[in-house]
N, C-alpha and C positions, 0 to 999 in steps of 0.2 A: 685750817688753811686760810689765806688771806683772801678776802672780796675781790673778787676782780670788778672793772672799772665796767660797766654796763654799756654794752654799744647803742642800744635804744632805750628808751624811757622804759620804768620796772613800776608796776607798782609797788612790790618786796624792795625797797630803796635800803643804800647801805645804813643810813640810818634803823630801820626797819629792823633788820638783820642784824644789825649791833647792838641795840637793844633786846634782842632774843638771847644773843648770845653771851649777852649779859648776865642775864635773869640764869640761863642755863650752867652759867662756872660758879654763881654764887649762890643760887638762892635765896638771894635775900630782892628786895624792892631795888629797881634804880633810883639817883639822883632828878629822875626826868620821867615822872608818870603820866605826863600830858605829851599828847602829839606836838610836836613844835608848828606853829603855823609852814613851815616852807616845807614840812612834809606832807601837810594834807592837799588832797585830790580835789576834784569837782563831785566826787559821789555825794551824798546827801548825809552819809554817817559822819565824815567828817565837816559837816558843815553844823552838826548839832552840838553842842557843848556841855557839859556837866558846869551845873552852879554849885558856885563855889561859896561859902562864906567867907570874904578874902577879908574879914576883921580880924578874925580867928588865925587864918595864913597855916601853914602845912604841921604848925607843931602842935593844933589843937587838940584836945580831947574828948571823948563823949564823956558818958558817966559811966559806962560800963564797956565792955567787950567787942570787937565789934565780931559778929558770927559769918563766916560763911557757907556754913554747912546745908543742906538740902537734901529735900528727899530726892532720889530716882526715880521713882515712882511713887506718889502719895498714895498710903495705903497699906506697902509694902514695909517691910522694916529695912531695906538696905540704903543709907544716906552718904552723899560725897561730901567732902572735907571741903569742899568748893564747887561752884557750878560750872563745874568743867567737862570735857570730854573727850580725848583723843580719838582725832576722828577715824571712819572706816578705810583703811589701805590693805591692799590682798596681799599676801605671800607670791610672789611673781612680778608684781608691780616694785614693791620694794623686792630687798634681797636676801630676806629672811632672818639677820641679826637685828633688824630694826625693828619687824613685827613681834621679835621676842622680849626688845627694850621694852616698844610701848604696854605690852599686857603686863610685863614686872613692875612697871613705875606705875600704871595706876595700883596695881597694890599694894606698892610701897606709900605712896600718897592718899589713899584711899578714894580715886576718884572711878571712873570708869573709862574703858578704851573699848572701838571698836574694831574688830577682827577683819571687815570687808570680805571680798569677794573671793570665795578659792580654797574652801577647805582652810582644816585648822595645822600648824604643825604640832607634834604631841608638848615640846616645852611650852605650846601658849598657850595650849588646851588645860594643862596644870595648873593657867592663873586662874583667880578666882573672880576678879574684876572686869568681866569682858563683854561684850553683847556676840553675838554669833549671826554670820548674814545668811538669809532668804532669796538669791539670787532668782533672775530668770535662768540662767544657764543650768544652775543648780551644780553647780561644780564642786566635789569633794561633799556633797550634803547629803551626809543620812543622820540618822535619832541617836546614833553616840555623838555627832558634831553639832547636833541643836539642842542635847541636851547638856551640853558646857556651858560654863559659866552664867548672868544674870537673866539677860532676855536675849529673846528673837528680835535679828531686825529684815522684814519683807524691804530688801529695795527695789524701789519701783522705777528711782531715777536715780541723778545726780546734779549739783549744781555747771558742772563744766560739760556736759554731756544729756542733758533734758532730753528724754524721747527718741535715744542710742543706746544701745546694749555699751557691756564694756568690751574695753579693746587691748588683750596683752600680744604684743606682735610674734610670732612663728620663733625670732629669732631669741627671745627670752623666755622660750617654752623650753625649758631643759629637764632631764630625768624626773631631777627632787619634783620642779611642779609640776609634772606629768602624770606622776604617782601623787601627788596629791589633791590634783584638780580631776584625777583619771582621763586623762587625755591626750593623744598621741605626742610624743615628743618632735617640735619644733614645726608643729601647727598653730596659726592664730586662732587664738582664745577669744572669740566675739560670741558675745553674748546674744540673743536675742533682743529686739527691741522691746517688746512686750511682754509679758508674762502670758503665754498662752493658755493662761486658764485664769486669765484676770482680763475683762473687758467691761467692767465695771464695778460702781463702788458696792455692788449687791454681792460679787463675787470676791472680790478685796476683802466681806465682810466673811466669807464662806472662809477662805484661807484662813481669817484671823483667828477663828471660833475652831478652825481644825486644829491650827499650830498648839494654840492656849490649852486645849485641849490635851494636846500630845505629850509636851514640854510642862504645864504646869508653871510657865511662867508668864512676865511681861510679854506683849508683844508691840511692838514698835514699827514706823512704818518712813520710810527714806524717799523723800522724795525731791527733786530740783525743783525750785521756785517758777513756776509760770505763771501763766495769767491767768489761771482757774484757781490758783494756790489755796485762796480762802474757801473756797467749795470742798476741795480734795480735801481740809485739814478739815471741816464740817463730819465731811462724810467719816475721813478717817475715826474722829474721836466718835461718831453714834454708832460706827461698825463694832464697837468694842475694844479697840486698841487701848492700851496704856499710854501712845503718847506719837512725835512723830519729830523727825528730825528734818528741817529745810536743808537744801543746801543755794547758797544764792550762785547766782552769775557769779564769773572769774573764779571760781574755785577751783583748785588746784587737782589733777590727774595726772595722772603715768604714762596715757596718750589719749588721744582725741583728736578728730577730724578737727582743725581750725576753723572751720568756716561755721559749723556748731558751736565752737567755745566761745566765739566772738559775737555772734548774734540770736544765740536762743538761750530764754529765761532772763529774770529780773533781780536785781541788788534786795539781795539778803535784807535789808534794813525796812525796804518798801513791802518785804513779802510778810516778814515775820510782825509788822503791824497790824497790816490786814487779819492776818491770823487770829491776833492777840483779841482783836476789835470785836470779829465776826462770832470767834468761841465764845465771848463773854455777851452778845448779845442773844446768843441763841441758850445761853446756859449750861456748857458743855467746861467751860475752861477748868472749873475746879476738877482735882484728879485726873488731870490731863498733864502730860508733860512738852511741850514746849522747847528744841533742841534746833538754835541757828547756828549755822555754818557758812562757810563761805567766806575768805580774805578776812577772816579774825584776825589781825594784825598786832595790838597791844591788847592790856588789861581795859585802858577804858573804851577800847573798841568793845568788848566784854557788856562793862557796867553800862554802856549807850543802850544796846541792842537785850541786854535784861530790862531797862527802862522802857525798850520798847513794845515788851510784851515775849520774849524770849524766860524759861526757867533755870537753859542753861546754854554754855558758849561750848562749840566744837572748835578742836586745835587740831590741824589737820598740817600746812604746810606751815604754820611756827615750829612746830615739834620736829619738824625733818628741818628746818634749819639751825634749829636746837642742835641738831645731830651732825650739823656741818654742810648741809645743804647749801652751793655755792648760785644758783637759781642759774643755771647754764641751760636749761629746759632739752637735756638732753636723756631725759628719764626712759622714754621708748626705743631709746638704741640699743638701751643694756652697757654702755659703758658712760657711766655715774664717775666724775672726777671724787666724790666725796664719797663711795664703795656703799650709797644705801639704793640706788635703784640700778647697779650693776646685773649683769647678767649671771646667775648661779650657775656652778657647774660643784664637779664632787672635788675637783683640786684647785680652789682658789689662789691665785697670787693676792691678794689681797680681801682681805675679811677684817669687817668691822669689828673692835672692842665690846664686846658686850657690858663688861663692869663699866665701863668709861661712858657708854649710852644711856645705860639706866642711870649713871649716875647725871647725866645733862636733861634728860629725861626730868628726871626726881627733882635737881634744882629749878627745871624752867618750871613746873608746875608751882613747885613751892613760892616760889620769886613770884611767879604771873599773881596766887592768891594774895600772897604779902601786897603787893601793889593794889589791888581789888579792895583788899581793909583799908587802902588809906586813900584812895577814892571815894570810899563809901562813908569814911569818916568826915573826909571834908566838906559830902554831902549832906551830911548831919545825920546819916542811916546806923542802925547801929547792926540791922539783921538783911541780910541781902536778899531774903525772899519779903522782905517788904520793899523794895526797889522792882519790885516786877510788873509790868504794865504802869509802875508809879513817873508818865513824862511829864509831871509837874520838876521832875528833879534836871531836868532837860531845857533848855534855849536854844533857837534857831537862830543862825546869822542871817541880815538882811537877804541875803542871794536866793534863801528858797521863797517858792513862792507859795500863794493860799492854797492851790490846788494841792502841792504835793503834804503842804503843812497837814489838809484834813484828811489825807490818805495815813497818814504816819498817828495822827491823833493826836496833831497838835494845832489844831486849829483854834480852837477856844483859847490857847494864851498870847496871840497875836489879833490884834483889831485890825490893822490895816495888809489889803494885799498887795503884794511887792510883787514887779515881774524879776524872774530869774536871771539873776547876771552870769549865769555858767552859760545862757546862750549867746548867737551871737545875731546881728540882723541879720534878712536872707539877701539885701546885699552882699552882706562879707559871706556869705554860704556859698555864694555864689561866685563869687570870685576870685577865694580861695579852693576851687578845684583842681587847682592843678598840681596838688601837694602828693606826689608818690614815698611814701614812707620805703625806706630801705629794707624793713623786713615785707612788705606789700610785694617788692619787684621781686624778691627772693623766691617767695611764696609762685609766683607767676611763673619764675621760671624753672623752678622745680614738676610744676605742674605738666608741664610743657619740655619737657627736658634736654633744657639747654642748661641744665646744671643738675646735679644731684642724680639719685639712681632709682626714682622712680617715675618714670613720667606716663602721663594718661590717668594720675591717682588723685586722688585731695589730698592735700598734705596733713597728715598727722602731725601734732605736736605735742609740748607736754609743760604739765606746772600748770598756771594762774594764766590768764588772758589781759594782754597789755592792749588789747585795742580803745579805740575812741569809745566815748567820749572822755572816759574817768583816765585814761593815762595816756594815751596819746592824743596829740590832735587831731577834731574834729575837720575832716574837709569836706564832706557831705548831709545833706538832712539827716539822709538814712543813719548817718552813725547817731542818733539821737530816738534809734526806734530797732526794737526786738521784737522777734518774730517765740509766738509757741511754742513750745513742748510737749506733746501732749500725754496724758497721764492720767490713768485710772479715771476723766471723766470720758473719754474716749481713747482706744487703742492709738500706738505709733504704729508706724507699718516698718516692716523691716527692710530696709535699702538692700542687704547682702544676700535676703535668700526670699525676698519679695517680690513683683511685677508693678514697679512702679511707673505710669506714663507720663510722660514730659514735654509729648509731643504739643506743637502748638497750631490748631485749628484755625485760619484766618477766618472773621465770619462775615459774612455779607456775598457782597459778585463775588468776587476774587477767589474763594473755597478756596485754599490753599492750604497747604498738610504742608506744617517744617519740624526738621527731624528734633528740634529742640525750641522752644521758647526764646532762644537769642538771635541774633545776626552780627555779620560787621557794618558799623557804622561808617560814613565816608572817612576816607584816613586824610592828615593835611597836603595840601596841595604839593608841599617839599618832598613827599615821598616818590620814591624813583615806582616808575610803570612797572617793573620788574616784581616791584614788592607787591604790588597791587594786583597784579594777574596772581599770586600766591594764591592771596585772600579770594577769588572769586574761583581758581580753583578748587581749595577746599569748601567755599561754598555750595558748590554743583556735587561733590563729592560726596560732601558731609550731611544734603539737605536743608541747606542753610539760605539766608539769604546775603547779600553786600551791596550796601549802598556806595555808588560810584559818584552816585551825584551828575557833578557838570563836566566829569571824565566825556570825553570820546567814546561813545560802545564801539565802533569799529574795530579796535584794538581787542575787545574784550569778546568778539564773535562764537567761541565754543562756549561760552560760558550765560549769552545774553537772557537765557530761561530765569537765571536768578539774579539779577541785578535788579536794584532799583536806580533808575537814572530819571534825571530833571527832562521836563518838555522841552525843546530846545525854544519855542517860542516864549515862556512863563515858569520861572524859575522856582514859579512855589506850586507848578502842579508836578507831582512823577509818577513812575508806572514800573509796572514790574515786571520786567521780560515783556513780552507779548502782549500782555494782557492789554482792552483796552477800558478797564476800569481805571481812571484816575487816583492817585493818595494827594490830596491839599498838604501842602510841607506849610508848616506853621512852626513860628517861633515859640518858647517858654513864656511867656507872656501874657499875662491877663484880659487886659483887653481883646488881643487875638483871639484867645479863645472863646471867650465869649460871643464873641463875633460871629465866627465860625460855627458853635455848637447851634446857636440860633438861626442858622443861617442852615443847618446840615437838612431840615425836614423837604423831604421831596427833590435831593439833588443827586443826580448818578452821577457818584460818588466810593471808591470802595475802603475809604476810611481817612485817616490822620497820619499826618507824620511828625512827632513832636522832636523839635529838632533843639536842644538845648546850646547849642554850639552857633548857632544864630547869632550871628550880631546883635539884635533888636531883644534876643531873650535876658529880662530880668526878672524871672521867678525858677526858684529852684525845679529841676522837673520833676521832683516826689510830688509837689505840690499842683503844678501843670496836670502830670495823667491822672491825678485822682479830682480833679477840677472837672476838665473834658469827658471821666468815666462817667463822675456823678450829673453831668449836664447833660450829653448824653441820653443817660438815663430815665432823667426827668421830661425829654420830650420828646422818648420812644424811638428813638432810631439807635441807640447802642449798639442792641444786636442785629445790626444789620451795616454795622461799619467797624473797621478795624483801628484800634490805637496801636499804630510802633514809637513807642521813644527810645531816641537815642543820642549819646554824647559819647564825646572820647576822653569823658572822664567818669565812665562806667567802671571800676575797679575791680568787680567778677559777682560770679555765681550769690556774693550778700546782695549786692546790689538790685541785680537782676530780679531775684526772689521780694523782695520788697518793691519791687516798680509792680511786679506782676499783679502782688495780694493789692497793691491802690489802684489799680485798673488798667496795665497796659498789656494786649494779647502778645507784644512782642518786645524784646531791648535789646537796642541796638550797642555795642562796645567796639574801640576801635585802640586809642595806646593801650589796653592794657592788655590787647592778643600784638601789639607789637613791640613791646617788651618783655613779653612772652617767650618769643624769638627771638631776644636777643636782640632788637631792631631798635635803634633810639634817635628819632630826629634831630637831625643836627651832624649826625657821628662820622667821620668825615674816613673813621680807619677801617669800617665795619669790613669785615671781608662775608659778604650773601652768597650762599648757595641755596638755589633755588629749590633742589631734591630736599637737602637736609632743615631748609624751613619749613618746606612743605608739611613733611614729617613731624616738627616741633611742632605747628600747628595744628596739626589736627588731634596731634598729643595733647593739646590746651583744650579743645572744645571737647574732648574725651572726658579728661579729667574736671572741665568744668557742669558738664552733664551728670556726673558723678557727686557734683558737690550739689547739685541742684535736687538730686535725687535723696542726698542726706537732708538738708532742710525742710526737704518735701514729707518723708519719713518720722522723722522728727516729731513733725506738727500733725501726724495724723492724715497727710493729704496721697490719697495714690492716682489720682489723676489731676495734673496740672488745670486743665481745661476745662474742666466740669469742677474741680472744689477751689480753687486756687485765685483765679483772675476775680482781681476787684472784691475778693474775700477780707475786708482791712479788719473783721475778728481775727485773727490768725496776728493781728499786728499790735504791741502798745511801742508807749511814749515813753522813754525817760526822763523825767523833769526836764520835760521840752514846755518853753511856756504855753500856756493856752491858748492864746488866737492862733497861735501855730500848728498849733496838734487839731484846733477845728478844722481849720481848711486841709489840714488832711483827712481828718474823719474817722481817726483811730484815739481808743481811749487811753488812759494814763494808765502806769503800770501800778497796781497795788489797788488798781480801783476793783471795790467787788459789786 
């Protein structure tokens, strides 16, 4: 089928996807085994480059052969033709002729594929090339399904999904994987978050010594890239595992919460170095296997990330575009325009080719290794497990900088540090907020259901994660920083059948209990009263607070318990309803702050109002609450005064959660619960009903509590208030430059 034309930025770009599908009708190498420069991203993998001997130029030769075959596990006699891997996809996620392609085609190519989550069907249970998964659900798992084909794989995470069970929705549960998963038909298949009999790497180590035991084979161990990555891969390889497969950020799924695939876990490239580093320092790496995943895009996306300390590459959404995957991220609905993530039933109108799968299958594999020999020729390698950890064969473009260079291990072949030009100043961070991305408003108002059919939910979606920094733009600090996953070094808690609290505790005079950690911030002055009494309705409603600001309270009289409104004499003190503890309203601002924190000892006082929407503010507010947290801090009055920030260019529950973990007890948002509704300044045609906003409203801060409770999950946190606020472990940096990532006070990602 032809590409369609992409309404927002992809990182799968039709370049992308035309070189797959290249490799896939031919098998042989394309004319173009290097990323063109206007295909590459800001990630860091494509900022590294393979050197080339360009004396020699593409028709050189070594003196011998060049190999790519490897062990699967050192030790074991089973070796791949290539250090490949078809990554793990369940029977139910796809739609069953595709899970039969990929177990035939690694046999016909001799590499290995993994089976994922959900039981086996009996034709892929016949191949010989397969791994078989360890789920928490344990769905379709007994000792005839773990004792198929090569190893066992425990997944403990995923790259698109870190510290989230998996997610096949009601409506793609039909008979076949009913019976195969044993599970009632057209119930959602959610996984648990945790492994409830794994709460650490001691009990990881009990599972692994049972399976090996049982099975008599490899055991392997799946896990999404976070910020403990290099401890879990520690533990994994002294637990006794055979080996362990990363999956990085943006990595492709069948569905997932959005709000998780965009800001939990780290790029595959920063993770699987740390790995590489830490196993070979501690002496664990030899007979260890090494398995990165995550947005493997080409062959030298491949040969980059083996240089990087990787033994092999997983192909997870090349291979389903191999198969005609058109990237319409429409995989969770069950109606797949390309019939491989469709919904099964027993009388299909349409069903995938299977001879014509394995055979694109067969060619992409064949084509990806052809490319891989003349990459590795060019490099002057003749054996491709001597390119393994070898990044002398690697150069960095000026744009990274030292920090991230000696995260990755390449520090020692650059003398001077260069700051990162993927950033930008916090002038322009700051200036540029008021960029609403078209799938952002979408998002908002599905949430909220002034569109779509589920509202009060977090939006599920599906495939690769196109958010900032690496493929969309950046309009926020925050999109330059992830939040945990957490994973076998401490439990996730499970959001769907957990007691997670969110509630947010003011602390100081004021003790005030709000039903959620956010409020509405003041909305602009063009907005009509009408809209505004909405907001402080559902405020009083929902437990919430609304800043009115320099509004009139007269008008707002049922409501005045939750309002924060200005002193009428002193526009930077307000108050909260009743109360007669004062909040100092302060701009984003340096100086101010400073000012104020030194100024806060001995004043009644019941805390801060960081108001990024200020005139006067020119410092990001990531930067501001975790400034005021840490000063604060340092001279004893923190807990006894309260930080709310707020802006109305708060974008949701990511936001929110990251103001939280740098220190603010509250955050305030204000366009994006009113485009939530359907309400857009300016809009001269809107036709408002006050019932039916009302309702969208509270539909938003439903579903954004929801989304807050997934992140909170996630990371391991089940009370907002006690593990959460001012927690910036919970937080790293993406190749954010360093004076930047100090003053906020979180480390870099891949740092161990």
């Amino acid at each position: 089928m032809p590409i369609p034309i992409p309404r927002s930025k992809e990182f799968w770009t039709r370049w992308k996807i035309s070189h797959i599908r290249a490799l896939a009708q031919t098998g042989t190498a394309t004319d173009e085994p290097f990323i063109p420069a206007s295909e590459r991203t800001s990630r860091v993998l494509d900022r590294l480059y393979l050197k080339v001997n360009e004396a020699k130029g593409r028709n050189s030769r070594l003196d011998r052969p060049v190999s790519t075959v490897v062990p699967f596990v050192p030790g074991f006699e089973t070796e791949l033709s290539a250090p490949l891997y078809l990554g793990d996809m369940s029977f139910g996620a796809l739609s069953g002729v595709p899970n039969i392609a990929i177990a035939k085609a690694a046999d016909i190519t001799g590499i290995m594929a993994g089976t994922g989550e959900g039981g086996l069907q009996k034709e892929v249970a016949g191949c010989s090339r397969i791994t078989v998964q360890w789920a928490s659900a344990r769905f379709g798992v007994d000792m005839e399904t773990l004792s198929a084909g090569q190893a066992v794989v425990i997944k403990i995470g995923q790259g698109a999904k870190p510290g989230i069970g998996g997610h096949l929705p009601g409506v793609k549960v039909t008979r076949p994987i009913s019976e195969t998963r044993r599970i009632p038909v057209g119930r959602d298949a959610i996984s648990p978050a945790p492994h409830h009999d794994i709460y650490s790497i001691e009990d990881l180590g009990q599972r692994i010594i049972a399976l090996k035991e049982a099975t008599k084979k490899p055991i392997f161990v799946k896990v999404g890239a976070t910020n403990y990555i290099p401890y879990i891969a520690s533990g994994v390889a002294r637990m006794g595992a055979s080996g362990i497969i990363i999956d990085g950020a943006g990595a492709g799924t069948g569905a997932a919460p959005t709000v998780i695939k965009n800001n939990i876990g780290i790029p595959i490239e920063l993770a699987v170095s740390s790995v590489d580093s830490i196993l070979r320092r501690e002496g664990l790496r030899e007979k260890f296997t090494v398995i990165a995943a995550g947005r493997v895009s080409t062959p030298e996306d491949s040969i980059k990330l083996i240089a990087l300390g990787a033994d092999i590459t997983s192909l997870g959404t090349a291979a389903l575009l191999a198969l005609g995957c058109l990237m319409v991220h429409k995989c969770h609905l069950g109606y797949c325009p390309a019939v491989l993530t469709n919904k099964i039933s027993e009388r299909q109108a349409k069903v995938l080719s299977l001879d014509q799968s394995v055979s694109w299958l067969t060619n992409l594999v064949n084509g990806w290794a052809e490319e891989l020999k003349i990459l590795l020729e060019l490099a002057g390698v003749s054996n491709v497990r001597d390119a393994v950890g070898a990044r002398e064969l690697l150069f960095a473009d000026d744009s990274i900088d030292f920090e991230t260079l000696k995260i990755i291990g390449m520090d020692s072949k650059v003398e001077n540090s260069s700051p990162s030009k993927s950033n930008v100043s916090l002038e322009k961070i700051v200036s540029r907020q008021n960029s609403w991305p078209i799938g952002r408003i979408a998002m908002l108002r599905e949430m909220a259901g002034t569109i779509g059919k589920s509202p009060g939910e977090a939006e599920i979606s599906s495939m690769g994660s196109t958010s900032a920094t690496f493929i969309e733009e950046p309009s926020r600090l925050s999109d330059w920083i992830v939040s945990d996953g957490a994973q076998v070094t401490r439990p996730s808690i499970d959001p769907y059948r957990e007691e997670i609290e969110i509630f947010s505790y003011l602390p100081g005079k004021l003790k005030l209990r709000l039903a959620a950690p956010f409020f509405f911030a003041h909305l602009p002055d063009s907005i009509p009263v009408a809209v505004k009494k909405i907001f402080a309705h559902a405020s009083i409603s929902l437990g919430l607070l609304f800043d009115i600001r320099k509004s009139a309270t007269e008008s707002y009289s049922p409501f005045t318990d939750r309002l924060i409104f200005d002193d009428v004499a002193n526009n930077a003190i307000s108050k909260i309803g009743k109360s007669e503890a004062p909040f100092i309203r302060l701009p984003s601002s340096r100086n101010t702050i400073d000012t104020a924190a030194m100024n806060s000892v001995g004043q009644n006082i019941a805390g801060f109002i960081l108001d990024e929407d200020d005139s006067s503010s020119d410092l990001p507010l990531e930067i501001a609450v975790s400034r005021l947290d840490r000063l604060l801090k340092n001279n004893g009055t923190r807990y006894k005064l309260a930080i709310l920030a707020e802006s109305n260019c708060i974008r949701g529950a990511d936001d929110i959660f990251k103001l939280l973990a740098l220190g603010a007890d509250s955050v305030g948002l204000g366009s994006a619960a009113l485009l939530a509704i359907g309400f857009e300044e300016g809009d001269k045609e809107i036709i408002f009903e006050p019932k039916k906003s009302l309702v969208h409203l509270e539909n938003f801060v439903l579903a954004l509590e929801k989304e807050i409770k997934l992140l909170a999950g996630a990371s391991g946190v089940s009370s907002l208030s006690s593990s959460l606020i001012g927690n910036r472990e919970l937080l790293r940096s993406v190749d954010l430059d360093k004076s930047i990532r100090k003053e906020l006070g979180i480390k870099p990602s891949g740092a161990s």
